[in-house]
C-alpha positions as CSV (number, residue, x, y, z in Angstrom):
1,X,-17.7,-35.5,-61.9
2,X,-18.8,-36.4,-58.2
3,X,-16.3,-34.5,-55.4
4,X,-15.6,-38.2,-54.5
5,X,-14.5,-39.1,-58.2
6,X,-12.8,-36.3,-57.9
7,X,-10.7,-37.3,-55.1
8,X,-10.2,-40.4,-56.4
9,X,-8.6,-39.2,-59.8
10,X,-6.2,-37.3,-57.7
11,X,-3.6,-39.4,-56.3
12,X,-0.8,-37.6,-54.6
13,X,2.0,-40.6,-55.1
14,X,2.4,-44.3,-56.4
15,X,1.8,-46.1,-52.5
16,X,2.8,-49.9,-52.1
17,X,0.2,-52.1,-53.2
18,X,-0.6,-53.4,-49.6
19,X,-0.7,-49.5,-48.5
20,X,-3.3,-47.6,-47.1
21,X,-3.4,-44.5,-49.6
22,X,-4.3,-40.6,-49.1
23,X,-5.7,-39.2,-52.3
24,X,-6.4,-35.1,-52.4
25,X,-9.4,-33.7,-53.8
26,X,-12.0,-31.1,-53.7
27,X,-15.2,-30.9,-51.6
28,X,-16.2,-27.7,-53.5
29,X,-15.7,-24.0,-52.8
30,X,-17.5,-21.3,-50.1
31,X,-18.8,-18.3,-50.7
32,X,-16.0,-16.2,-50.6
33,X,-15.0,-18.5,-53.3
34,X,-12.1,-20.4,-51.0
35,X,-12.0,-24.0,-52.0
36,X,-12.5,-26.6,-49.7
37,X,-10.0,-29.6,-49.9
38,X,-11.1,-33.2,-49.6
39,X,-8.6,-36.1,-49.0
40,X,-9.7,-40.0,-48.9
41,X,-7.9,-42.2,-46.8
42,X,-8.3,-45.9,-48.1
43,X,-7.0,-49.4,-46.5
44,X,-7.2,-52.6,-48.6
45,X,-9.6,-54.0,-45.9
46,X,-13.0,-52.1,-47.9
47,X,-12.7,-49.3,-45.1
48,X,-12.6,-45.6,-46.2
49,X,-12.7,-42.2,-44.8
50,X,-13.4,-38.8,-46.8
51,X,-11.9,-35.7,-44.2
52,X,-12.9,-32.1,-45.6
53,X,-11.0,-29.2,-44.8
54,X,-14.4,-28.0,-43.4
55,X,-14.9,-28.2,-40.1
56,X,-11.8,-30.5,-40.1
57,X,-15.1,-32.6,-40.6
58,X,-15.1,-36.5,-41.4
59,X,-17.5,-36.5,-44.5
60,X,-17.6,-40.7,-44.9
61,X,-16.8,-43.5,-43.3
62,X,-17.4,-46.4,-45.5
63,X,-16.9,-50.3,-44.0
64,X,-18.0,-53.5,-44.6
65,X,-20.5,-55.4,-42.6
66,X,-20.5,-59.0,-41.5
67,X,-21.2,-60.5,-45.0
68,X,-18.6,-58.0,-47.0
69,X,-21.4,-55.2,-47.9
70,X,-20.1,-51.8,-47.6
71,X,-22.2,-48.8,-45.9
72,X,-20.9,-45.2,-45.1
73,X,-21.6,-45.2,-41.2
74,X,-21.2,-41.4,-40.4
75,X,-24.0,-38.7,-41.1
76,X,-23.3,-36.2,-43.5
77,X,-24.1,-34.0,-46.7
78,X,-22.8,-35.0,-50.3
79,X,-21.8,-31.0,-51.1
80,X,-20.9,-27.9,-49.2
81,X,-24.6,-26.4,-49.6
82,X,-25.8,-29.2,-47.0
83,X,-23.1,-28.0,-44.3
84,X,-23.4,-24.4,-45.0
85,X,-27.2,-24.2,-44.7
86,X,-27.9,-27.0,-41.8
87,X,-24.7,-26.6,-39.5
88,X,-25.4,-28.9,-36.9
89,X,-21.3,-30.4,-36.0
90,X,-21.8,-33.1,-38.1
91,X,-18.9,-34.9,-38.6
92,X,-16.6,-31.7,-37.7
93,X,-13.7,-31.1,-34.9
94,X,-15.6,-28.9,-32.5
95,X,-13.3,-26.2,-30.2
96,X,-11.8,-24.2,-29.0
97,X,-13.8,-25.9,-25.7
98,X,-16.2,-29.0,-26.7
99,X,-19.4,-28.9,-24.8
100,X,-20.7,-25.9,-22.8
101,X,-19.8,-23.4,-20.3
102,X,-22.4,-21.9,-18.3
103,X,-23.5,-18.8,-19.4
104,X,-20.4,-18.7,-21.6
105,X,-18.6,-17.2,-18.9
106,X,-14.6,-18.3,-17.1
107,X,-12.4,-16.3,-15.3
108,X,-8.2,-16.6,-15.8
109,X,-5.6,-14.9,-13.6
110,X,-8.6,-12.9,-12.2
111,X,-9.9,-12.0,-15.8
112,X,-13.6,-12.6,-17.0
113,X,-14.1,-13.9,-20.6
114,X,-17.3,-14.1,-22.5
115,X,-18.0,-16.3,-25.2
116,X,-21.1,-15.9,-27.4
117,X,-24.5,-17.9,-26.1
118,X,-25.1,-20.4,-29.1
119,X,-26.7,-22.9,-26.6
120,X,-29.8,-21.1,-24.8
121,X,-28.0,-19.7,-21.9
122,X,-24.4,-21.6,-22.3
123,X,-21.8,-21.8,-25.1
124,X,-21.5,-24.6,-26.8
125,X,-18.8,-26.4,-29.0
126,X,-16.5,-22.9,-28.9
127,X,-19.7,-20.5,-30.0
128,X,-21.5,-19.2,-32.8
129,X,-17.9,-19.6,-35.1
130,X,-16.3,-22.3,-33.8
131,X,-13.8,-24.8,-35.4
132,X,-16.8,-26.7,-37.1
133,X,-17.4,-23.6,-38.6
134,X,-14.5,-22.5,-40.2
135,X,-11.7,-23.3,-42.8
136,X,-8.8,-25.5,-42.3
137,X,-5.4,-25.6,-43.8
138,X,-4.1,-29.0,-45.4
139,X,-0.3,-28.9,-43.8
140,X,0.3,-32.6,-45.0
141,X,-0.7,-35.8,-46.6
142,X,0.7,-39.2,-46.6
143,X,0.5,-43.0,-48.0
144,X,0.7,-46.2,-46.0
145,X,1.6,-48.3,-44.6
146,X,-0.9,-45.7,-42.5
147,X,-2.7,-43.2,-44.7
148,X,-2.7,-39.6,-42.8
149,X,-4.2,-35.8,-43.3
150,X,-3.3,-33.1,-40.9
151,X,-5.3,-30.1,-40.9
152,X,-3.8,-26.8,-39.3
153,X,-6.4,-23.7,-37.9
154,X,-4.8,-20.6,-35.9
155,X,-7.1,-19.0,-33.9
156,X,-6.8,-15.6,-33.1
157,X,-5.9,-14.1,-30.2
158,X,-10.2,-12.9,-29.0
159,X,-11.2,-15.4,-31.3
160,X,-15.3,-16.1,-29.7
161,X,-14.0,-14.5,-26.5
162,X,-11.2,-16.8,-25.8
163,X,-7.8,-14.9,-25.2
164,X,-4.7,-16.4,-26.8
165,X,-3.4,-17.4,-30.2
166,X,-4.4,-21.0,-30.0
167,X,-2.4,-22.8,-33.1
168,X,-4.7,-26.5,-33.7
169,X,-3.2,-29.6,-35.9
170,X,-5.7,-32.2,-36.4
171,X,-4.6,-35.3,-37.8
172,X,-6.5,-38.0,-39.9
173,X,-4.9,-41.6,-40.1
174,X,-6.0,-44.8,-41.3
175,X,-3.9,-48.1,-41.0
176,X,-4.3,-51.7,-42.6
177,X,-6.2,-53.3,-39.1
178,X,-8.7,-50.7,-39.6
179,X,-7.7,-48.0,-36.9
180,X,-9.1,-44.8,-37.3
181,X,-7.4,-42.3,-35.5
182,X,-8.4,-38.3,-34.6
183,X,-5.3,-37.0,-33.0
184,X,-6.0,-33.7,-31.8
185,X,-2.8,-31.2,-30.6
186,X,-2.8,-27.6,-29.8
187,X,-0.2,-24.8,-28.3
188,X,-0.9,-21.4,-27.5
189,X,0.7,-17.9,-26.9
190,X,-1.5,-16.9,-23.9
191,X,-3.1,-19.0,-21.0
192,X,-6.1,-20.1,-22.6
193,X,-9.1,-22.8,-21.8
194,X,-8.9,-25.8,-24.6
195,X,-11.2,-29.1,-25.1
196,X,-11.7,-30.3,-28.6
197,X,-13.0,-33.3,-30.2
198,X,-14.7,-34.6,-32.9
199,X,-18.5,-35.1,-33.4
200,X,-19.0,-37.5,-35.6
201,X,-23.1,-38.7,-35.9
202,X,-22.4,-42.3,-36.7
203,X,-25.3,-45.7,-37.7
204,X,-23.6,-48.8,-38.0
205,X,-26.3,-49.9,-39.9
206,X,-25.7,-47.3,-42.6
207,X,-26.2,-43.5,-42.3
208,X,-30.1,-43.1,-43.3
209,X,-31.5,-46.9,-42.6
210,X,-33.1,-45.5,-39.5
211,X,-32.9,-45.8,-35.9
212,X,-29.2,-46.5,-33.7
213,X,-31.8,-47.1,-30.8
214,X,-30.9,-51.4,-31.2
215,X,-27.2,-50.7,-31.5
216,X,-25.4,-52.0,-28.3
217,X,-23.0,-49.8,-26.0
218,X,-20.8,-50.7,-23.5
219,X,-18.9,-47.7,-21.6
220,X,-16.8,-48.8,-18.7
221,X,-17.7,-45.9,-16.3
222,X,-18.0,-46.0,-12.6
223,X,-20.4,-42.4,-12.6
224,X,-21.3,-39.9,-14.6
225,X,-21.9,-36.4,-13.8
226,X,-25.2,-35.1,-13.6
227,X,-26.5,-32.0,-15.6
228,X,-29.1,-29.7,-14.4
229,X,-32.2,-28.3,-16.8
230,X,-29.6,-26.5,-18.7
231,X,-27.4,-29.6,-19.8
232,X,-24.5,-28.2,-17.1
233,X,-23.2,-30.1,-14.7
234,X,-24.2,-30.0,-11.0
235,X,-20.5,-30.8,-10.2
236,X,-21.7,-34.2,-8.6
237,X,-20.4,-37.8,-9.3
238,X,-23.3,-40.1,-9.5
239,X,-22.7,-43.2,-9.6
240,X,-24.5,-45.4,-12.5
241,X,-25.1,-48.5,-10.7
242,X,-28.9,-48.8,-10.8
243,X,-29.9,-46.3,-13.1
244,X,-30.4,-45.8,-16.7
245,X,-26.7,-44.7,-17.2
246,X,-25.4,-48.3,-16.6
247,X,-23.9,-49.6,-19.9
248,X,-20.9,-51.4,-17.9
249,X,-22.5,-54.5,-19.3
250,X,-23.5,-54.2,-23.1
251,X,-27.0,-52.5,-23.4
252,X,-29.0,-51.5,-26.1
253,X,-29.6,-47.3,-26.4
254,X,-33.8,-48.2,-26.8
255,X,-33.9,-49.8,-24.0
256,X,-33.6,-47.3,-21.2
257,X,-33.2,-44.0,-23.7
258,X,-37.3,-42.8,-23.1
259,X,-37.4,-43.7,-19.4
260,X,-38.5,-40.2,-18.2
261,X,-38.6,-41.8,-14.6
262,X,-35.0,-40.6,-14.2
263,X,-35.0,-36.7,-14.6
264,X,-31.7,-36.5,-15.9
265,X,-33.1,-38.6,-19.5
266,X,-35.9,-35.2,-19.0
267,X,-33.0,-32.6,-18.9
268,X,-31.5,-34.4,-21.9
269,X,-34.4,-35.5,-24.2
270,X,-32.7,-38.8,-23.9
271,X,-28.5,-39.5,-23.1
272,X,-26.4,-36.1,-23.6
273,X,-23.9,-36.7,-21.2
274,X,-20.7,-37.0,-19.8
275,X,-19.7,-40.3,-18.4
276,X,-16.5,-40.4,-16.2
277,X,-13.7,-42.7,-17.5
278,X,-11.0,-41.4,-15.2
279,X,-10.2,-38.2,-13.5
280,X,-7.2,-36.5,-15.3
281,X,-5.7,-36.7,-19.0
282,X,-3.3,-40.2,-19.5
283,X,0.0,-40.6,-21.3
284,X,-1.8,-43.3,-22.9
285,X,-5.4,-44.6,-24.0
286,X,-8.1,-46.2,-22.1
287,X,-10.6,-48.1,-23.5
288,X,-13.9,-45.4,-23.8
289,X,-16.7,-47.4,-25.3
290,X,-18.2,-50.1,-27.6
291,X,-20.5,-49.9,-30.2
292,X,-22.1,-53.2,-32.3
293,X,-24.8,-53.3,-34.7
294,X,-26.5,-57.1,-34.0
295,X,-27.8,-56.3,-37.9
296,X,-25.0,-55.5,-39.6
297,X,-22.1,-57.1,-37.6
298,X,-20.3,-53.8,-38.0
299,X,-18.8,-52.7,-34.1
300,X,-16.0,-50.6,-33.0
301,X,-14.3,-49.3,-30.1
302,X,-12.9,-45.9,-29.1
303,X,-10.0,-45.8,-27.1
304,X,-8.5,-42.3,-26.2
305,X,-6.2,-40.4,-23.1
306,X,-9.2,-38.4,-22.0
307,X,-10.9,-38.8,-18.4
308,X,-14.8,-38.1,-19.7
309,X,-17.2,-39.2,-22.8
310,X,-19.9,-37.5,-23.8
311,X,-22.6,-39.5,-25.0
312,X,-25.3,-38.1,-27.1
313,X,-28.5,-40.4,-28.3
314,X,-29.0,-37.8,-31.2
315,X,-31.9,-36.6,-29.4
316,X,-32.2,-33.2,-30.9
317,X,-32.3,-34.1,-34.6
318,X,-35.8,-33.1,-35.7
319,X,-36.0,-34.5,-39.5
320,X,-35.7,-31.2,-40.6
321,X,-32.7,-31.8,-43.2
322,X,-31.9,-35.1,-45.1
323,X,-28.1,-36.4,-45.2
324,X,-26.6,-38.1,-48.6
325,X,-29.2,-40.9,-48.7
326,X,-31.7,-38.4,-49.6
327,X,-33.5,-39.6,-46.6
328,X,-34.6,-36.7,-43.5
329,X,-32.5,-37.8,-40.1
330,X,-35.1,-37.7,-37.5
331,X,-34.7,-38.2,-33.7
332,X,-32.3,-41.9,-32.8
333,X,-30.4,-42.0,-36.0
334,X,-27.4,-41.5,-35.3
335,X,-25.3,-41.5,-32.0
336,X,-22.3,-39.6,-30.9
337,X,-19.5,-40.3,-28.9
338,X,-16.9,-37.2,-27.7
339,X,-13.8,-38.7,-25.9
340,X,-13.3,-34.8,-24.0
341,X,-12.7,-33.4,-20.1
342,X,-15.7,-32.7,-18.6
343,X,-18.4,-29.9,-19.8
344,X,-17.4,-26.4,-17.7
345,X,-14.6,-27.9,-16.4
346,X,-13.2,-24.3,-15.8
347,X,-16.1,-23.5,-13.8
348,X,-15.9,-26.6,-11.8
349,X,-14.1,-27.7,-8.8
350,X,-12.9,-31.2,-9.1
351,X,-13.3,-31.7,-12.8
352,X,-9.9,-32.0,-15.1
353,X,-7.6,-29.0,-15.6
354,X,-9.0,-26.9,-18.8
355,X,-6.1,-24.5,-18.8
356,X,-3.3,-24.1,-21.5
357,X,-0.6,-22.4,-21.0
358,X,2.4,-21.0,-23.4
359,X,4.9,-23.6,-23.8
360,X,2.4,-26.8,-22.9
361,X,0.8,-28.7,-26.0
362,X,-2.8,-29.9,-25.1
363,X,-3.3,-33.3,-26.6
364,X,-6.5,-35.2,-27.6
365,X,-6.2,-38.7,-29.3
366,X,-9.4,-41.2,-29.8
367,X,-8.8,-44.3,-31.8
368,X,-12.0,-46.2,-33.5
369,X,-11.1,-49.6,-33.8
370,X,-13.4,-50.9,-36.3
371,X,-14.8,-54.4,-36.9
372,X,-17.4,-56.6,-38.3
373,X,-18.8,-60.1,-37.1
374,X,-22.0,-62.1,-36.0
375,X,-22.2,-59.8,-32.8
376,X,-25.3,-61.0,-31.5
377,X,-27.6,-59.2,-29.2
378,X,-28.0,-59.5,-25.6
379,X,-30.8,-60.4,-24.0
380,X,-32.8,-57.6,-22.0
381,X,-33.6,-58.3,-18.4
């Protein structure tokens, strides 16, 4: 039996009819020989979502598309052999701090902390053992009306360099209008530096039909800040009107992603950046982005409480490994969008808070709102 058939023999209670349901599973073992827990969140709308205990990792994403067809949208591997062997944060929570920190180095209360150099000369996503890479506890499971998993890591206190015992829920849900939500929360016994989100490689047209480059973005962002050769930030605001980093009317990714006239699309090897939605975390959510598919008719939109989105054109995946269509993901296949605060933000004035302290809960909450209709394309100028 398949790990999804598996999953899907496994219901964990008798949900109303017009329920989204949870159903556990298993995604296979590690090996140490610890099993890896699957659960399938399902609405009655054709949308799905498989969330492994891996990485806290979303597996699958399966929706329809304008005329009912259903794809599975988000990169991925079928078995644990594909994540083990080409770890690459696909689909997984990344922490303890998204992004990078120059020279994997911060300073609290006068203290320097280093964190190990997975990125070149910076840390990226938390280091060589981060959150994507590790095992997560299933703390709960529940049917509809919404359909939720949370997932539970503690961190150790020197866990990667970071001081403090950071405790991390990460919760799943999926309700009947076809709201995915990521709702990040974490609490710590020491002051500590947190920023997690999920990096999920998604292609509306279907993970493995080839390029995002046509799908259309819209990010309502005023500036973004600008990296230097190393992908950290200069600790500038530049703002995006008249440049390649203008998507505050709907674009498409191809048409401006090559344009090595602008030497920040150099530094990047396309769009790996960090756009500025706001300038602090929100009690609510903000609207961070659109995404449509003219092909398929399959869009969404990400809404979350942080100030900054990273934006990455998937310009670093070298069709070197091939995902569950059997088919090699090469450079464009896939894009990702990371609702976070802004890369090094402890090593930069003016950028969001990154500390945690005892007694505060850091919170991170991105909604995809998905949808599918005869989104047409807009014309280029």
């Amino acid at each position: 039996m398949t790990a999804l058939g598996a999953i899907a023999a496994m219901a964990i209670a008798a949900p109303a009819a017009d329920a989204a349901t949870a159903k556990r599973g298993s995604f296979g073992k590690l090996p140490d020989g610890r099993s890896v827990e699957a659960v399938l969140l399902t609405n009655n709308r054709g949308v799905s979502a498989n969330i492994i205990a891996y990485g806290a990792s979303i597996q699958s994403l399966v929706m329809p598309d304008r005329t009912g067809k259903k794809a599975d949208i988000a990169l991925g591997h079928d078995d644990m052999e594909g994540y083990l062997k080409y770890p690459n944060f696909i689909g997984s929570t990344v922490g303890r701090f998204a992004n990078r920190i120059d020279g994997g180095r911060f300073t609290l209360n006068g203290r320097e902390y280093q964190t190990p150099l997975n990125d070149g000369t910076n840390s990226l996503h938390g280091g060589t053992m981060g959150f994507d890479k590790v095992l997560w506890d299933v703390v709960s499971v529940k049917n509809g009306p919404t359909a939720s998993v949370t997932l539970r890591y503690v961190s150790p206190d020197g866990d990667q360099g970071y001081p403090g015992t950071l405790t991390v829920d990460a919760t799943y849900s999926l309700d009947e209008a076809n709201n995915l939500t990521i709702d990040y929360r974490a609490t710590t016994d020491k002051t500590t530096i947190v920023n997690i989100s999920n990096h999920a490689y998604w292609n509306l047209g279907g993970e493995g039909s080839g390029s995002a480059m046509d799908h259309i973005v819209t990010i309502p962002a005023q500036s973004i800040t600008p990296v230097n050769e190393t992908l950290i930030p200069t600790g500038q605001f530049r703002p995006v009107a008249g440049t390649v980093f203008d998507f505050r009317t709907p674009r498409a990714i191809g048409d401006r992603v090559r344009d090595t006239r602008d030497q920040q699309i150099v530094y990047g090897r396309g769009y790996d950046h960090n756009w500025v939605i706001g300038r602090k975390v929100i009690d609510g959510t903000q609207l961070m982005a659109r995404v449509s598919d003219p092909k398929s008719g399959r869009s969404f939109e990400i809404w979350s409480n942080q100030p900054g989105l990273q934006f990455y054109s998937g310009n670093f995946m070298d069709g070197k490994f091939a995902g569950k269509s059997k088919r090699f993901y090469r450079q464009g296949d896939a894009i990702v969008m990371e609702p976070q605060i802004f890369p090094d933000a402890i090593n930069q004035k003016g950028f969001p808070e990154a500390r945690l302290e005892p007694g505060q809960t850091y919170h991170n909450v991105m909604t995809y709102k998905l949808s599918s209709s005869g989104t047409a394309a807009p014309k280029k100028r």
